[in-house]
C-alpha positions as a printed Julia matrix, in Angstrom:
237×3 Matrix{Float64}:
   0.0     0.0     0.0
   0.78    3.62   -0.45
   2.32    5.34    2.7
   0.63    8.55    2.8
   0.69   10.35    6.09
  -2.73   11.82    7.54
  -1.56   14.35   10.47
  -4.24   17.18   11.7
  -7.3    18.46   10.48
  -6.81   22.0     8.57
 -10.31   23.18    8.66
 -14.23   22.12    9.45
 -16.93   20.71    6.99
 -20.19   22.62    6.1
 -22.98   20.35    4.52
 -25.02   21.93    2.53
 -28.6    19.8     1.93
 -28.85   21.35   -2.1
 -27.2    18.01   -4.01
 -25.37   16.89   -0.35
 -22.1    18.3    -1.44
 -19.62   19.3     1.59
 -17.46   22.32    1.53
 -14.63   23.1     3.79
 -15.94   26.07    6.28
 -15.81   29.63    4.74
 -14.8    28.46    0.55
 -16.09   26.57   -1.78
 -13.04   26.02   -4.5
 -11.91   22.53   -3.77
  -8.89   23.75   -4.95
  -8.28   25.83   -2.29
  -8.7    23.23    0.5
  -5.84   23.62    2.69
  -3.43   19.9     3.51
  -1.68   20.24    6.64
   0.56   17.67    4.81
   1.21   15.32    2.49
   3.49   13.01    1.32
   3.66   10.29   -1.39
   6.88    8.58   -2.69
   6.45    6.77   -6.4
   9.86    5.25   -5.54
   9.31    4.37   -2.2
  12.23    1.78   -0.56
   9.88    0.51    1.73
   7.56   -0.86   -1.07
  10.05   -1.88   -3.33
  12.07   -4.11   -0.82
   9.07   -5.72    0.09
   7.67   -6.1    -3.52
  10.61   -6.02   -5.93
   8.53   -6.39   -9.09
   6.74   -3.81   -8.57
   6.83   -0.48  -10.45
   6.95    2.87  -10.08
   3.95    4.64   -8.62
   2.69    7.43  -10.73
  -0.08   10.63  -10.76
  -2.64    7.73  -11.49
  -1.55    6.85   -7.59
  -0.97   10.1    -6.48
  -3.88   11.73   -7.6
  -6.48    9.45   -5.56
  -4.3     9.33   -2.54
  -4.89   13.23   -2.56
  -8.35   12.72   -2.54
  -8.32   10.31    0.26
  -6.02   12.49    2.07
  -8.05   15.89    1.58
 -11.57   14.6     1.63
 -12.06   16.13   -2.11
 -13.68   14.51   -5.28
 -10.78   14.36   -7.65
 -11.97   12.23  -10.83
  -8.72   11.04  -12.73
  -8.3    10.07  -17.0
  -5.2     7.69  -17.04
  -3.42    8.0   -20.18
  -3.47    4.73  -22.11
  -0.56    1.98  -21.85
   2.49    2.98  -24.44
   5.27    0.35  -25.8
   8.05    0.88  -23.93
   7.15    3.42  -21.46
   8.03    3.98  -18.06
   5.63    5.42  -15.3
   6.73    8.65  -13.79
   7.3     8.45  -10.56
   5.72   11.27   -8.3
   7.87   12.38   -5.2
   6.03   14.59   -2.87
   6.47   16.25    0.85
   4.66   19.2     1.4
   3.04   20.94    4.71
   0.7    23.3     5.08
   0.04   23.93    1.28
  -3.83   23.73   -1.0
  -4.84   21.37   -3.1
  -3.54   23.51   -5.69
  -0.18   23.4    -5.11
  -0.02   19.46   -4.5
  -1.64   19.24   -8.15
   1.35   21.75   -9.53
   3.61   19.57   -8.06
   1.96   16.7    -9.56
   1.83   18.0   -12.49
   5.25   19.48  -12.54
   6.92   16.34  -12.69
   4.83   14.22  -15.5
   4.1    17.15  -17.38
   1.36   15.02  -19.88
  -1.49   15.77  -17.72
  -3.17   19.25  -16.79
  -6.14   19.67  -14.08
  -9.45   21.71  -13.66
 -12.12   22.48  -10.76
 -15.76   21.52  -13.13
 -19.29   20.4   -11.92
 -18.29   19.76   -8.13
 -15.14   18.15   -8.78
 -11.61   18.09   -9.41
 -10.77   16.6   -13.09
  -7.0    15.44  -13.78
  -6.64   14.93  -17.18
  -4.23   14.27  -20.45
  -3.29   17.5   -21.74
  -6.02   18.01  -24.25
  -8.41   15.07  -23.33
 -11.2    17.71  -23.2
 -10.87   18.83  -26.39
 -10.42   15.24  -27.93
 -13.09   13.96  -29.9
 -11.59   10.76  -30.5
 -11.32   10.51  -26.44
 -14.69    8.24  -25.06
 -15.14   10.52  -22.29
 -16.29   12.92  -25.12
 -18.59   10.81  -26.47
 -22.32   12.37  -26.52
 -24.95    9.98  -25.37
 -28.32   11.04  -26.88
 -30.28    9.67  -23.99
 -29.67    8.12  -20.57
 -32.54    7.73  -18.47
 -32.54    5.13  -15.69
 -33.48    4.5   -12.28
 -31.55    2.03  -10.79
 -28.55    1.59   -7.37
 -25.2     3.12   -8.0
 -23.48   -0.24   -9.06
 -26.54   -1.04  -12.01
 -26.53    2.61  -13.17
 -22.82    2.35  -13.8
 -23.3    -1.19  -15.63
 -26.01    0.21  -17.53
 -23.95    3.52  -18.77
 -21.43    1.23  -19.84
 -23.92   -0.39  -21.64
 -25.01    2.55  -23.03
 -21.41    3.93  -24.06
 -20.85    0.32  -25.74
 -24.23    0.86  -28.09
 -23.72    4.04  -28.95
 -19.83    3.63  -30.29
 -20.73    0.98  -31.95
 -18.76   -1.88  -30.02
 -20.96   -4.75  -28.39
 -18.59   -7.43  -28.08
 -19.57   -9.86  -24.79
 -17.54  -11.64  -22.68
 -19.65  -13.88  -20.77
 -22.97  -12.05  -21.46
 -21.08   -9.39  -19.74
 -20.09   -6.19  -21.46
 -16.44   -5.24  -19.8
 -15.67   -1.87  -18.9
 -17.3    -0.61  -15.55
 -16.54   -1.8   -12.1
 -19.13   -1.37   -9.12
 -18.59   -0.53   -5.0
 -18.27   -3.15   -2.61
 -20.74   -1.17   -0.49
 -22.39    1.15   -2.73
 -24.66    4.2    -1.96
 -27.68    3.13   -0.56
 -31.13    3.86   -2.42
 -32.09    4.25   -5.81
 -30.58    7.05   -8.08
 -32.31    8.99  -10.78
 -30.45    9.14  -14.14
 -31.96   12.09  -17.1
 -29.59   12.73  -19.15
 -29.76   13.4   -22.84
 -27.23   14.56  -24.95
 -24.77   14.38  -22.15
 -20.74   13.46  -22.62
 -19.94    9.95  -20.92
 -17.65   12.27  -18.58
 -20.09   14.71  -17.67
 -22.97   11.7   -16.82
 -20.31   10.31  -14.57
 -19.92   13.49  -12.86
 -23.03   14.24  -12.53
 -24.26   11.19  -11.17
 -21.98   11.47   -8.62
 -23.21   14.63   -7.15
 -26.97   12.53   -6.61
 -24.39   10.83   -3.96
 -21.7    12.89   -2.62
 -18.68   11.18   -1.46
 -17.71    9.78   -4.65
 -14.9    10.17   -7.83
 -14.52    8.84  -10.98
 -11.68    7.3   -12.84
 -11.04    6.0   -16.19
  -8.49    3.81  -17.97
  -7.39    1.94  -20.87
  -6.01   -1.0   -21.07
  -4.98   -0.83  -24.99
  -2.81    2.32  -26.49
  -5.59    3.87  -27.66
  -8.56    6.12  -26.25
 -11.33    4.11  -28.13
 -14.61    3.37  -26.16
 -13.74   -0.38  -26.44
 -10.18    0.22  -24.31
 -12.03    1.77  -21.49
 -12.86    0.86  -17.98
 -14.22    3.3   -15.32
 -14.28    3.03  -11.85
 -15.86    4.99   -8.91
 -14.23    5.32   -5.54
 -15.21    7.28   -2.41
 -12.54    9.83   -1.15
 -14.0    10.14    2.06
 -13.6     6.34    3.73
């Protein structure tokens, strides 16, 4: 596991009943949430004597240990596997610094990704992912309406995603791509979407919930809807 150290507690929560998103007391840019510290090591001794294969641990690490470790929705696109190439290791102690300046940092040293504050969360992101049309994130679904629990809702977007680009190859009856919660939201959520990105349905079903992030990956060197798996995770355990 990742050491990351979680020392005192910067500042209080307000929680505001409109959508159940929490704010730290007196802002509201997630950005500017204050970490009394943090610290992640990509090429930490510790884990690599006691798991010599393994390799170095990069932003797609660092990125949701920040969200752990600040208690802030930080949804993360993972560039897609390329021949011969290394993960950057991220190598971070800081005190008393925003979320901000951790993401700089992050940012600073693999240089491929950018970030943004959008729709309630934190998005880390390939440099030009947003504007990629080629990138499944962007792809417009004309109409998403479902009612359903958090882990069926995500099945059936994948679903969804899978129809419209086209690609509808099963493996076991089973289109792959999504991954539910062990212990989901309670209760049944209410999906209306139409004409709607994939990326911004994500996001926006996770405001119905609160404490939850997205994150997406591809398993082949390409950004094509049939590469992709998302995943949800809850920063606040």
């Amino acid at each position: 596991m990742t050491k990351v150290l979680r020392w005192c507690a910067c500042v209080g929560w307000i929680v505001l009943a409109a959508g159940g998103r929490s704010y730290p007391a007196g802002e509201v840019d997630l950005l500017c949430k204050r970490v009394c510290r943090f610290v992640f090591h990509g090429m930490d001794s510790w884990e690599r004597a006691h798991n010599p294969g393994a390799w170095p641990m990069g932003i797609g690490l660092a990125a949701p240990d920040l969200a752990h470790h600040a208690e802030v929705p930080i949804c993360f696109e993972e560039l897609p596997p390329a021949p011969n190439e290394a993960v950057v290791p991220i190598e971070i102690n800081a005190e008393e610094v925003t979320v901000r300046e951790v993401l700089d940092q992050m940012i600073s040293q693999d240089r491929r990704y950018e970030y943004r504050e959008r729709l309630g969360v934190i998005e880390v992101l390939p440099r030009g992912a947003d504007r990629d049309p080629s990138d499944c994130l962007n792809l417009v679904i004309p109409s998403f309406k479902e009612r359903g629990d958090w882990n069926g809702l995500i099945g059936d977007l994948r679903v969804r995603v899978a129809m419209v680009s086209g690609y509808t190859k099963l493996t076991g009856g089973v289109i792959i791509g999504a991954s539910g919660l062990p212990h989901p939201p309670p209760g049944l959520i209410e999906a209306n979407f139409e004409n709607q990105t994939v990326g911004d349905i994500l996001t926006l079903l996770r405001a119905t919930v609160g404490n939850m992030a997205w994150t997406a990956e591809f398993n082949r060197p390409s950004v094509a809807c049939q590469n992709m798996t998302f995943h949800a995770y809850q920063p606040t355990v």
